[in-house]
C-alpha positions as CSV (number, residue, x, y, z in Angstrom):
1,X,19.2,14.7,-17.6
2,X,17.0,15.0,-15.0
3,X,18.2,14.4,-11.4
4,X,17.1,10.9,-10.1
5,X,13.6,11.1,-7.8
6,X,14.5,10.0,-4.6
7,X,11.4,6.8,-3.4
8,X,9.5,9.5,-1.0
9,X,9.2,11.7,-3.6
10,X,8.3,9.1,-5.8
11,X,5.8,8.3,-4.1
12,X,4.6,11.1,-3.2
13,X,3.9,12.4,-6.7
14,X,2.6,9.3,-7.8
15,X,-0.1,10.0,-4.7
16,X,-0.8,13.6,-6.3
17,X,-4.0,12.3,-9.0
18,X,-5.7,9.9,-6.4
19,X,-5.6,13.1,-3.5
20,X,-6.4,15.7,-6.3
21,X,-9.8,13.5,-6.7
22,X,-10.1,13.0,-3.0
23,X,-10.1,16.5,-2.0
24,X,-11.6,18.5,-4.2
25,X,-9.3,20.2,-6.7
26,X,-5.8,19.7,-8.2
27,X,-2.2,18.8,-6.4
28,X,1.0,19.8,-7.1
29,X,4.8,18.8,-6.1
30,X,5.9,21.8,-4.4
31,X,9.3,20.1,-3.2
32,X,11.3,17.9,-0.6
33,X,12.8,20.2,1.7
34,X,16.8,20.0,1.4
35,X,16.5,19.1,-2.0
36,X,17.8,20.0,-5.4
37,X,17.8,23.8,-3.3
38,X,14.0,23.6,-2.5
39,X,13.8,26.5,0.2
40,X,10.6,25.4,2.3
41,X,7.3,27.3,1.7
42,X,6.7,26.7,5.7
43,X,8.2,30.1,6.4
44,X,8.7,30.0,10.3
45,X,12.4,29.1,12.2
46,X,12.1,26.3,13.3
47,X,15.4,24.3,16.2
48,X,17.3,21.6,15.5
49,X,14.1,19.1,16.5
50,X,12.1,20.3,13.5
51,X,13.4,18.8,10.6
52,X,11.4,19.7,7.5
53,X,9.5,16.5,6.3
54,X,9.5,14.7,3.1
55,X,7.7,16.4,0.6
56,X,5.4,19.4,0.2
57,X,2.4,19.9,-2.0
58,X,-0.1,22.4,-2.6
59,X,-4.0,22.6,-3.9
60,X,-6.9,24.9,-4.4
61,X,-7.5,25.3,-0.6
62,X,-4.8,24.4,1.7
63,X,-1.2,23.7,2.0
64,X,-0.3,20.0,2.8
65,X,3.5,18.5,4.3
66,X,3.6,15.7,3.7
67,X,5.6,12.8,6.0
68,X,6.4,9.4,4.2
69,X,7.2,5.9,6.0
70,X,6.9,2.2,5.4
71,X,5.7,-0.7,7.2
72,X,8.2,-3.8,8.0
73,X,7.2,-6.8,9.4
74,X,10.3,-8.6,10.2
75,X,13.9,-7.6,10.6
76,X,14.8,-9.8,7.7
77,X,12.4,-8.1,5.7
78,X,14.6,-6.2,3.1
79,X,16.2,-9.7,2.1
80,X,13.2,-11.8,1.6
81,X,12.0,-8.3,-0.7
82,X,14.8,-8.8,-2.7
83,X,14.3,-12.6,-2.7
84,X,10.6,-12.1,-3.9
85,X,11.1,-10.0,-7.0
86,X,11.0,-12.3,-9.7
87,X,8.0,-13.2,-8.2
88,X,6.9,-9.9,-8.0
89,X,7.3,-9.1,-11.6
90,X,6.0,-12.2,-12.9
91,X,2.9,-12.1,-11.6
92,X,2.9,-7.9,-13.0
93,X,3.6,-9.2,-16.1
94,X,2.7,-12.8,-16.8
95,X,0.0,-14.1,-14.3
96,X,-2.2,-10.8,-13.9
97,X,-3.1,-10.5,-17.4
98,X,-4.5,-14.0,-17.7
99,X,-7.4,-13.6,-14.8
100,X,-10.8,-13.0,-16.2
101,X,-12.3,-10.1,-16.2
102,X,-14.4,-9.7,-13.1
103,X,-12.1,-12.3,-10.6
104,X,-9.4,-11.1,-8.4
105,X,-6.7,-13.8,-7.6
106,X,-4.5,-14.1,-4.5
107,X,-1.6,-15.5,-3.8
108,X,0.4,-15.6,-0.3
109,X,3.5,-17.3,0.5
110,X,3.6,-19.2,3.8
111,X,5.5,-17.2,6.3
112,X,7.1,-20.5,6.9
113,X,9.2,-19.9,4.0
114,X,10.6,-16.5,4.0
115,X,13.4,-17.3,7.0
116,X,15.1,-19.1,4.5
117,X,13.8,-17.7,1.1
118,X,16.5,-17.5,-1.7
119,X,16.1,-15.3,-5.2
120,X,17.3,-18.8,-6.8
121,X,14.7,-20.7,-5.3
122,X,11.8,-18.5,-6.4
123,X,12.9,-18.2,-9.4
124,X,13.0,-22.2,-9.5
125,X,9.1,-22.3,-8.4
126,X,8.3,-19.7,-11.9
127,X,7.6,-22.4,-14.1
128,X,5.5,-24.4,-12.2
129,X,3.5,-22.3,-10.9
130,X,3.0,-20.1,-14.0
131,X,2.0,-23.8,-15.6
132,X,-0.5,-24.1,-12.7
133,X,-2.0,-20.4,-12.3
134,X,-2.3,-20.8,-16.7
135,X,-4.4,-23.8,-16.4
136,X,-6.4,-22.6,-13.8
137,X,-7.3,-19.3,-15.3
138,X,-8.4,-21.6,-18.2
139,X,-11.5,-22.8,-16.0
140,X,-12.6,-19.4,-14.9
141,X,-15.6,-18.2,-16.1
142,X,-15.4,-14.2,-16.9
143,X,-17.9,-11.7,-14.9
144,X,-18.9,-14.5,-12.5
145,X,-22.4,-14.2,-10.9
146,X,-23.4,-14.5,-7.0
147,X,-26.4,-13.2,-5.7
148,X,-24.5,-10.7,-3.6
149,X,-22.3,-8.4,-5.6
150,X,-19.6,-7.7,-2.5
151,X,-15.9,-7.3,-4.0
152,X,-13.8,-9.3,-2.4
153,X,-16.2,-12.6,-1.3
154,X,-14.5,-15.2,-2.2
155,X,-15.9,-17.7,-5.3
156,X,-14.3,-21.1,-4.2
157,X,-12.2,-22.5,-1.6
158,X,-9.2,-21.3,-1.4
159,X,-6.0,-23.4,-2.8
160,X,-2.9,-24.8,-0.9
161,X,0.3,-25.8,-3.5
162,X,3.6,-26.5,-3.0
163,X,6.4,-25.5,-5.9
164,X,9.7,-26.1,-5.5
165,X,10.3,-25.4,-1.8
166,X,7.6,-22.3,-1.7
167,X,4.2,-23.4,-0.1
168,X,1.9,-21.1,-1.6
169,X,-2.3,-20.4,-1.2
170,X,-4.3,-19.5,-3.7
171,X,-7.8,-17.8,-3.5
172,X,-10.1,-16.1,-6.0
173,X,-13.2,-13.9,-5.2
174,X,-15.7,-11.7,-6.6
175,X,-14.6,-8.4,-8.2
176,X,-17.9,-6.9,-10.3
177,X,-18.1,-3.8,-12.0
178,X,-14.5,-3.3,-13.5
179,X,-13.0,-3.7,-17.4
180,X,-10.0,-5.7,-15.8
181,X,-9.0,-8.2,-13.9
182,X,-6.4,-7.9,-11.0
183,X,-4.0,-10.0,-9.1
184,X,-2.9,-9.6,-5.5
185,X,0.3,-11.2,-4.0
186,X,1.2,-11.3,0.2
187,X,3.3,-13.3,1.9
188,X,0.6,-14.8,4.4
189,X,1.6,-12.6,7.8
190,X,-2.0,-13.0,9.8
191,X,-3.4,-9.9,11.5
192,X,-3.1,-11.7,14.8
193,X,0.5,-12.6,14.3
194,X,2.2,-9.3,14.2
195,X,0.5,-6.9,12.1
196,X,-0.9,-4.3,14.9
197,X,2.8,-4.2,16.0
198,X,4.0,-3.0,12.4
199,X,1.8,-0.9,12.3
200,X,1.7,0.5,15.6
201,X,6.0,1.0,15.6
202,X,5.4,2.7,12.2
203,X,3.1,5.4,13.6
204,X,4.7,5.3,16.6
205,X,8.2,6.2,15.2
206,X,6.4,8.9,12.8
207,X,4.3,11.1,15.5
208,X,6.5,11.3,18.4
209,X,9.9,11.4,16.2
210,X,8.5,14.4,14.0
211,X,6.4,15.8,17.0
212,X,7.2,19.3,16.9
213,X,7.7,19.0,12.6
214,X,4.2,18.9,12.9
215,X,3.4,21.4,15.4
216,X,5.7,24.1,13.1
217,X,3.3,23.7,10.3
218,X,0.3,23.5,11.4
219,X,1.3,26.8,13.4
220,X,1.8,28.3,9.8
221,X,-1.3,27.4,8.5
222,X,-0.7,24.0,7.0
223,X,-2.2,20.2,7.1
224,X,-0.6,17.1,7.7
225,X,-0.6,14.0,5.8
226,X,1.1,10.5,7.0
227,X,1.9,8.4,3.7
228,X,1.7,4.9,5.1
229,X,3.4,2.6,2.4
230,X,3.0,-1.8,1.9
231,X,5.9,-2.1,-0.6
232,X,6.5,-5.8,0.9
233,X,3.9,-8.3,0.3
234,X,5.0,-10.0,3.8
235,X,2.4,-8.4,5.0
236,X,-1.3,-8.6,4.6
237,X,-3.8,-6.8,2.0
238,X,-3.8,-2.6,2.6
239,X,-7.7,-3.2,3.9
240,X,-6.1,-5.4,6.7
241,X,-3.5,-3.2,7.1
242,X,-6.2,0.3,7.8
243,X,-8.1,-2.4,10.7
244,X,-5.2,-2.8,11.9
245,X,-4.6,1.3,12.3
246,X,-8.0,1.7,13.6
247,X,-7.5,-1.2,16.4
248,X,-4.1,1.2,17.5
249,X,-4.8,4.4,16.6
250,X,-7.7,4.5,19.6
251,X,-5.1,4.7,21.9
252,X,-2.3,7.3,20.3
253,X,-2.6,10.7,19.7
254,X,-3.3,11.8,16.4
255,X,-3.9,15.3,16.9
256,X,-0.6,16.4,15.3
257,X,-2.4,14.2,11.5
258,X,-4.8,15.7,9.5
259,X,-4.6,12.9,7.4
260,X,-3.0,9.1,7.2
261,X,-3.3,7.3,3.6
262,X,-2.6,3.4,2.9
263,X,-0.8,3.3,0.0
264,X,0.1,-0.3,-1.7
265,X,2.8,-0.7,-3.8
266,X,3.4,-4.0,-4.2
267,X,2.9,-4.3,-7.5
268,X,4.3,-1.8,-8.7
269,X,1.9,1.9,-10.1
270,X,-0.3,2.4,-10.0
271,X,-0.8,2.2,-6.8
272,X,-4.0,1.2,-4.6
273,X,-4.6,4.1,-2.1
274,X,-7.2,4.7,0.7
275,X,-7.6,6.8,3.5
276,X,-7.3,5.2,7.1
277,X,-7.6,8.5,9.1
278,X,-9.1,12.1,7.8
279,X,-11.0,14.7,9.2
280,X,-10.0,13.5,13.0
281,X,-11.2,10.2,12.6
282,X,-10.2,6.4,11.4
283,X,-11.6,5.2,8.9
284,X,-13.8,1.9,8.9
285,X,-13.1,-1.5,6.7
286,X,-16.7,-0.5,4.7
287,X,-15.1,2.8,3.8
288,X,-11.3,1.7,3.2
289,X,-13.4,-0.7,1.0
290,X,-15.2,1.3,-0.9
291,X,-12.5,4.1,-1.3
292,X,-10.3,1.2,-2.9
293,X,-12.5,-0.1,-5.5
294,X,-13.3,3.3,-6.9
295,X,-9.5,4.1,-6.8
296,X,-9.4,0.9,-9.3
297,X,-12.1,1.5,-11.6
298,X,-10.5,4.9,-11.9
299,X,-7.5,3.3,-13.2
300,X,-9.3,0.9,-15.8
């Protein structure tokens, strides 16, 4: 049997495909240092300070460690993810497959509900709201036209429900040029209600904690890659999340980074990946944008 893969690891490997297209050649797992008796490849001594980070991979060209962290909006987070699954799945399983090719369909829960958000009380809201999304999807032309062919524009005004005790909007927009469908899910925190802080303590916590990590390997020759993970749909989409890193990234210090990668998880692999900083600099919305839409027409 083979030992259980720890989530940074996981994720990590699960990265390896997406970077092996975005740089130029193929990825491999090298290890996580500590691990299963992985021995570093980063050959210096290092003190106390320099703990070894999560993972390290190698391509064609260069040597990459790799240094894995997720973004929380709330303390309470962790329960309300728990809360959510149900949801999580279903709309995985049941709701996704039903939008018509060529629509995307989003669905945020209020943040006025998650204080108080019980497993049993999603999983109360299912029906009706599987009822509704079903009937809906019914309407919805496939391929829809616009004179603009933007992804993401949105194709109608956007839908406020209630079921059971979850108050729930629903949107659809404009996603051309793909064999599937696809289905988003958030939980309705605003970028000018918290998000720069999440992100902001995330990078925060990763660059001056693991300061000198960084400085041993790129003394040995090595880049550095921050895996920024949205496993919790509390927050907003991962395009919202890399404006959010280019608003407080101008004032930190991102010498120690070669690169930063938005990674969504949130419904499950694979996952939507695009790069908010590489090469020195952040990367804009247009870019994120585009980077993300040919990561999921690779995956149709």
């Amino acid at each position: 049997m083979h030992p259980a893969i720890d989530h940074e690891e996981d994720v990590i490997r699960a990265l390896l495909p997406w970077l092996s297209r975005q740089l130029g050649g193929p990825m491999k797992w090298l290890g996580k240092p500590g691990k299963d008796d992985y021995v570093s490849a980063c050959g210096p001594a290092r003190t106390k300070a320099q703990k070894l980070l999560d993972g390290e991979i190698e391509g064609v060209a260069s040597r990459i460690a790799v240094e894995h962290t997720g973004i929380r909006a709330f303390p309470e987070q962790g329960r309300a993810w728990g809360a959510f699954q149900p949801l999580r799945a279903f709309v995985r399983e049941a709701i996704r497959p039903m939008v018509p090719v060529g629509n995307r369909i989003d669905i945020s829960v209020q943040p006025t509900c998650v204080a108080g958000i019980t497993r049993r009380m999603v999983q109360e809201a299912i029906p009706a709201l599987r009822e509704y999304v079903t009937d809906w999807c019914k309407s919805i032309p496939p391929n829809p036209t616009r004179n603009d062919t933007i992804r993401g524009h949105l194709l109608e005004e956007p839908r406020r429900e209630t079921f059971g005790g979850l108050e729930v909007h629903l949107s659809r927009s404009l996603w051309p040029g793909s064999q599937k469908a696809t289905f988003g899910i958030a939980c309705g925190l605003q970028v000018d209600t918290g998000l720069d802080e999440c992100v902001k303590k995330a990078l925060a916590d990763k660059i001056q904690g693991k300061a000198q990590t960084y400085q041993l390997y790129r003394e040995a020759g090595w880049k550095t890659l921050l895996v920024m993970e949205l496993t919790d749909f509390q927050l907003a989409s991962v395009l919202d999340v890399g404006e959010s890193f280019r608003r407080v990234s101008y004032d930190m210090d991102m010498s120690s980074l070669d690169y930063v990668v938005l990674v969504d998880h949130t419904l499950g692999d694979p996952a939507e990946c695009c790069w908010a900083h590489r090469d020195g600099s952040a990367r804009t919305y247009e870019q994120q944008r585009k980077e993300l839409c040919d990561c999921f027409d690779q995956r149709s």
